[in-house]
N, C-alpha and C positions, 0 to 999 in steps of 0.2 A: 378587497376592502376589509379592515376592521372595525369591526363597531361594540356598544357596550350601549344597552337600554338602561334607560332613568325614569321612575315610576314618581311623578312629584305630587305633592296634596299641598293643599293648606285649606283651614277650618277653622272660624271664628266659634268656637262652642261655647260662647255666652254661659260658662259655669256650670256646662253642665255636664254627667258623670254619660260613659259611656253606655247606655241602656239598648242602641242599635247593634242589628250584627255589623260589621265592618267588613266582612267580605267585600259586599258590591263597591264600597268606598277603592278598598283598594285594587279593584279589577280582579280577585284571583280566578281561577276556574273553580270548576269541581273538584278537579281529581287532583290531590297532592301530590301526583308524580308530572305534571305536565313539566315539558321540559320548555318551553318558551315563555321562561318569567323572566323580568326584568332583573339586572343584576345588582341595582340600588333601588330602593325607597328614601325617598326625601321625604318627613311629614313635618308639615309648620303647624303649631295649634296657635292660637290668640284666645285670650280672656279665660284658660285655664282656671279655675277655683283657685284664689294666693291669699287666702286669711292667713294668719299670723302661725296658726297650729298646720294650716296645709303649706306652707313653705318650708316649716320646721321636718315635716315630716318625706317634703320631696329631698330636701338635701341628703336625706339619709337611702331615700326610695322612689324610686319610677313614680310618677302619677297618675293618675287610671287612666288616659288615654294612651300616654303612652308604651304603658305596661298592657295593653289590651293588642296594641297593635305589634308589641313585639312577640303576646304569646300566639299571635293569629299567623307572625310571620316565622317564627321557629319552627313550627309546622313544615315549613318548606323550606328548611333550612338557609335559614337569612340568620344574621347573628348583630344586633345593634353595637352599634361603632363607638357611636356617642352622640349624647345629649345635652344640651346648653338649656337654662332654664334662667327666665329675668321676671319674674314677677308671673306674670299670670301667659307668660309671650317662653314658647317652646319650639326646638327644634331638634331633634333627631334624624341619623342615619343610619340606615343596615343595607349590609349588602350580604349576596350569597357566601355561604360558608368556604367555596373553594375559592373565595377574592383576597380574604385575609391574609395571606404572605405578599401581597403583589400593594398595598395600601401600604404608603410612606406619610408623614410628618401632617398628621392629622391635628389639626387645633381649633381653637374655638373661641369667638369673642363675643363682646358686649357692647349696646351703647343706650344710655336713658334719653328719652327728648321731652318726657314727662315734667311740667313746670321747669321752662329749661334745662334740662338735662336734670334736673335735683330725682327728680321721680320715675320707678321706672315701668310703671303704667302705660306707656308708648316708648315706641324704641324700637331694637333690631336687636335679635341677636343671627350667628354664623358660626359655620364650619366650614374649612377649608381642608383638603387632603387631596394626595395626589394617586394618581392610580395608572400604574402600567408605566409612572413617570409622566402621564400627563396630568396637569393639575385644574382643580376643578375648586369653584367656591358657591358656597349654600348660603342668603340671606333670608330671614323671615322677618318681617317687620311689621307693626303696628303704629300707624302714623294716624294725627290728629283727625278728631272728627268734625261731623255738622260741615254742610254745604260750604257755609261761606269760609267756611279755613281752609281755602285753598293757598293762603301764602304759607301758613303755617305748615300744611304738609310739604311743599318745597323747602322748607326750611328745614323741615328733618329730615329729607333726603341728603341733603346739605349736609348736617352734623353726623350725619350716620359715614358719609364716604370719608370723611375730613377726621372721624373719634377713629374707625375701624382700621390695625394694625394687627398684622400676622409677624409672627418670629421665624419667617423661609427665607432664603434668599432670593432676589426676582421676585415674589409673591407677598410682599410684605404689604400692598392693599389689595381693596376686592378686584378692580379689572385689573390688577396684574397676575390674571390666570388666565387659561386656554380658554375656560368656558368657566361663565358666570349664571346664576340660575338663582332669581330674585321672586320672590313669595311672598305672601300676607295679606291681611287685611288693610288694603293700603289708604281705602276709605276716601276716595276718591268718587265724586256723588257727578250729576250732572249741573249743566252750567245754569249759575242764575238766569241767563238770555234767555233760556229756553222758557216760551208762552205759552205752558201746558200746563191745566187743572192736575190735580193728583190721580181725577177719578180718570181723565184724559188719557192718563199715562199708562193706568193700570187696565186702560178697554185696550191700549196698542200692542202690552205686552201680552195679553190674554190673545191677540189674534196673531201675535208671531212677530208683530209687525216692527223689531228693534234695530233695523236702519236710520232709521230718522230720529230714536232717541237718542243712538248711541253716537250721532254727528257732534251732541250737546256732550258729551262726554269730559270728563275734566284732564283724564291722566292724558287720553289721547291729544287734546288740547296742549298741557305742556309738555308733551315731547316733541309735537312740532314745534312750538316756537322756541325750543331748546332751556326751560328753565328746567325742566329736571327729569331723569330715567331717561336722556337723549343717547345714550348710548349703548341702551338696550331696546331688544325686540319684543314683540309681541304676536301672536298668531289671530285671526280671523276671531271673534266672538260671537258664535249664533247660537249661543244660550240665553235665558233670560237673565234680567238682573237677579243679583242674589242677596239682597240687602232691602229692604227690611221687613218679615216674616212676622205673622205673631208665631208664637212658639209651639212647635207641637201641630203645625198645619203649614197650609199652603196657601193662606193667603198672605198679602201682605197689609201692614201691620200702616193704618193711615195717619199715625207720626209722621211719617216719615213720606218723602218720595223715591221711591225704588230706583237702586244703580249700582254699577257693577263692583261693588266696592274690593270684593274678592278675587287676585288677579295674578299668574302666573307670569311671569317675563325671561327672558334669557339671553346670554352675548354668547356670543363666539370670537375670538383672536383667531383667525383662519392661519394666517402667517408665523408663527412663533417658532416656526422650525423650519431650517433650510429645507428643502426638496420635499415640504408634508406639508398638505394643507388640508386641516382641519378642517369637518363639516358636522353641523347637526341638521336633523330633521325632528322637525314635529309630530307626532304620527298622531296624536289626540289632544285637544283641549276641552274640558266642558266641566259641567256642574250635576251637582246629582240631590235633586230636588227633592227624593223621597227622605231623606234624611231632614228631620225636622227638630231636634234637640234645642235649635237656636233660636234666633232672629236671622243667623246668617245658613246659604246654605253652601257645603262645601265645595271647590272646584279643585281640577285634578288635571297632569297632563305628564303624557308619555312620550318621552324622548329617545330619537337613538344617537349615539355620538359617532359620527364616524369621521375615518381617515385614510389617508393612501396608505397601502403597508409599506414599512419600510424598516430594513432590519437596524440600522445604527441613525442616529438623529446626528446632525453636524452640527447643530446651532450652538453657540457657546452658552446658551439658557439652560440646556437641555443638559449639559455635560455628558456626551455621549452614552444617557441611558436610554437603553430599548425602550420602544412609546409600543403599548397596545402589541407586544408580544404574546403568545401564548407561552407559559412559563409561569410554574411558583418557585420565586425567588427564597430562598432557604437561608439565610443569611446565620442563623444561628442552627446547627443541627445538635440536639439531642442525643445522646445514646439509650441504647433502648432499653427501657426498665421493665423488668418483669411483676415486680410489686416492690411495694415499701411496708415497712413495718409498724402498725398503731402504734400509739404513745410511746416511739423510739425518734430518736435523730434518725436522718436519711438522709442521703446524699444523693445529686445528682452533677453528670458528667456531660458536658457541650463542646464543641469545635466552635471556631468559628472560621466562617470558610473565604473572606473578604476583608480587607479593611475598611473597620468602621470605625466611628470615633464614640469611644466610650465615655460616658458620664456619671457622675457620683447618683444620679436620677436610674438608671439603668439598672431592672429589678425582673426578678422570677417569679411570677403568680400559679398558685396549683388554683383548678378550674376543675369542676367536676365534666366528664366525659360529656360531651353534644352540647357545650355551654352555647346561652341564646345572648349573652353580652359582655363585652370586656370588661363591666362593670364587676362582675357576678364572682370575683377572684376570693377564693377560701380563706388564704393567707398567702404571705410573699415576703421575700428577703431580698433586700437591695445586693444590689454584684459586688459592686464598688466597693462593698465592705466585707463582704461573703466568701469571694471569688477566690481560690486558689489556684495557680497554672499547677499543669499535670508535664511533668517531665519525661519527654517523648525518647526513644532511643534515635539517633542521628540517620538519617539515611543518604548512603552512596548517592550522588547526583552531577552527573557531568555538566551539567546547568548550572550556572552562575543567579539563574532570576529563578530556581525552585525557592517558592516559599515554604518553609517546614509548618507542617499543621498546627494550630494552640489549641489546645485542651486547658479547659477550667472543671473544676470543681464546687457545689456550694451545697453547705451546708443547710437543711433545713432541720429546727426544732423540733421536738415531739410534740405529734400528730393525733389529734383526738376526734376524728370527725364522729360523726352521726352515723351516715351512711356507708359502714363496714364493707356490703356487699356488694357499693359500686365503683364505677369505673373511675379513674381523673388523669388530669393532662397536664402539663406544663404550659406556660408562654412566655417569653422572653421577650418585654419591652425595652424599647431605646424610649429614652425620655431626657427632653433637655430642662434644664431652670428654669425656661417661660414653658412648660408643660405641653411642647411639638411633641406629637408619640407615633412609634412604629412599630408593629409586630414584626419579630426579625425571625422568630421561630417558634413552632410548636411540637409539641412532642407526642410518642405514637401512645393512645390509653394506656393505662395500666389500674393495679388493684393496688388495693389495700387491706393489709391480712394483718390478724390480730394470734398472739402467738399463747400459746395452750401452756399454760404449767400441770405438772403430775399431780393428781389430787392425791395427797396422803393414804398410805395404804396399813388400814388396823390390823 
């Protein structure tokens, strides 16, 4: 069997700035060498801080949650993928540093449900990407509040599967992937039927006793009678409700009647490949109460994906790529630079070692050495307009089907960094005009040396 672990959160933080550690949030150990961490983090956040000066300022920068959780997870070398951001509603992904050749046609969508779709104060945003060739899709959503808008939240279940389009082939909505993995604040309260005081409610969960509330439950409610989330799962919940806290403590907050509004879900497609069927397991679900920042408190759940091994996939979905191989696919290779020269032009040299279809989007980013996110690119030169082929000398070949190597060339401008005495890297994204991206190649560190003229001799 192969498998691959999913580390997932979501976390209503009611506005406010990260002041916990995050360790326990995201399960790590002590020791930054443990070798059995998950190879993604999924984190959804809701109710972000989105004033007008904090929006302006995420577009250009991480925002402290999830710049807090990327410096917690660099550490252990995770590197964030990407992050989609709609108002105060966030989703980010990282995965370990040796996954990054093996992640194809990663993209990212939106949808408002906020005063019918005008506002985007509730909604969903998504990330889809594929991995090892099997594809996978991330939803975080933040759907209508108050007990009684239960049609209203169906309703934005609704607009969210019916707005949401990807630019893959096969994968162009959310269950047209292997595994689906849906999060948020979905704000789903218990049923009005239910004929419980508040104080009622809050002596049953204080004794543990969340059977009998959680029968009153709304989400569990419409997925049986199929009006909506009927085609995803959910695992066992014997945690308390986590909705509505006052802040900064553990009680809860007597507005409100306590319910599980914060709620983890996921599908599986078992069948999408001839002679492979797909499995996950649950291995945790729960919430972690010590964490009081909110009203809400956050829950979290770790998955493992697995599958039959199987070296070639038949299915005509799949187009005979290896699923859940062990291999980093190298599709652009580097030549190896020893340094470049400050404030000069430099040049760098690549193969490519496959056919792939290039685009006017398709660009070289220099990265300073152990980069924690694809975001974090120095500067970059598009190919499409940079790229010059390297004229190879022919070689003898009794073979009719030897492909001859391409070698490209591209030129970068002169180079003024800061940091003289450290390391950097190349990466080579494929990027199409609806913004699908793939790391196709990264290059081995190198320096940057600044060159000495003779100081005048009296």
């Amino acid at each position: 069997m192969e498998n691959l672990r999913l580390y997932v959160v979501t976390y209503n933080v009611g506005t406010s700035t990260p002041e916990q550690n995050l360790n326990s949030l995201l399960s790590l150990p002590d020791s930054k060498h443990d070798k059995n961490l998950p190879d993604f983090y999924v984190v959804a956040l809701q109710e972000v801080k989105a004033q007008p000066h904090n929006l302006l300022a995420s577009a250009l920068f991480d925002d402290p949650w999830t710049n807090e959780c990327k410096e917690v997870l660099a550490k252990r070398s995770y590197v964030k993928l990407k992050t989609i951001r709609l108002q105060g509603l966030i989703l980010s992904t990282f995965c370990l540093r040796k996954h990054l050749l093996n992640i194809r046609d990663v993209e990212a969508d939106y949808t408002r449900t906020g005063l019918s779709g005008m506002w985007g104060n509730k909604g969903a945003v998504s990330i889809r990407l594929s991995i090892y060739g099997c594809s996978i899709c991330f939803v975080n959503s933040h759907l209508s509040a108050h007990d009684h808008m239960l049609k209203a939240r169906i309703d934005d279940y609704d607009s969210i599967l019916k707005d949401q389009h990807f630019h893959v082939d096969a994968h162009s909505e959310i269950f047209f992937h292997d595994y689906v993995f849906w999060m948020g604040d979905l704000n789903f309260r218990l049923l009005e039927e239910l004929e419980m005081s508040l104080e009622e409610i809050v002596a049953r969960v204080k004794k543990g006793e969340y059977q009998k509330l959680f029968e009153y439950d709304q989400l569990r409610y419409v997925m049986k009678k199929g009006d909506a989330f009927t085609e995803l799962q959910e695992g066992d919940i014997t945690f308390a409700p986590t909705f509505k806290f006052e802040v900064e403590s553990s009680f809860y907050d007597c507005k409100r009647r306590p319910a599980w509004t914060d709620r983890i879900l996921y599908k599986v497609n078992p069948n999408n490949y001839d002679n492979i069927k797909l499995k996950i397991q649950q291995n945790s679900y729960k919430s972690h109460p010590e964490y009081s920042l909110s009203d809400h408190k956050p829950v979290t759940s770790d998955f493992t994906i697995k599958m039959v091994r199987s070296k070639i996939v038949t299915d005509s979905t799949a187009r005979g790529v290896k699923v859940f191989a062990d291999y980093a696919e190298e599709v652009v290779q580097f030549k190896d630079i020893e340094f470049w020269w400050a404030e000069e032009d430099n040049c760098v040299t690549y193969s490519i070692t496959k056919e792939i279809t290039k685009t006017k989007e398709d660009w070289i980013g220099v990265f300073k050495n152990n980069f924690i996110s694809l975001d974090d690119y120095i500067i970059y030169e598009y190919v499409y307009k940079n790229a010059s082929p390297v004229v190879l000398p022919k070689q003898a070949s009794h073979s009719r089907s030897t492909v001859q190597p391409t070698e490209y060339t591209v030129r970068f401008s002169e180079l003024d960094f800061k940091g003289k005495d450290e390391l950097y890297q190349l990466v080579y994204f494929s990027e199409t005009e609806d913004k699908v991206q793939s790391v196709l190649g990264i290059s081995k560190p190198f320096a940057l040396r600044e060159k000495r003229t003779n100081s005048a001799i009296d």
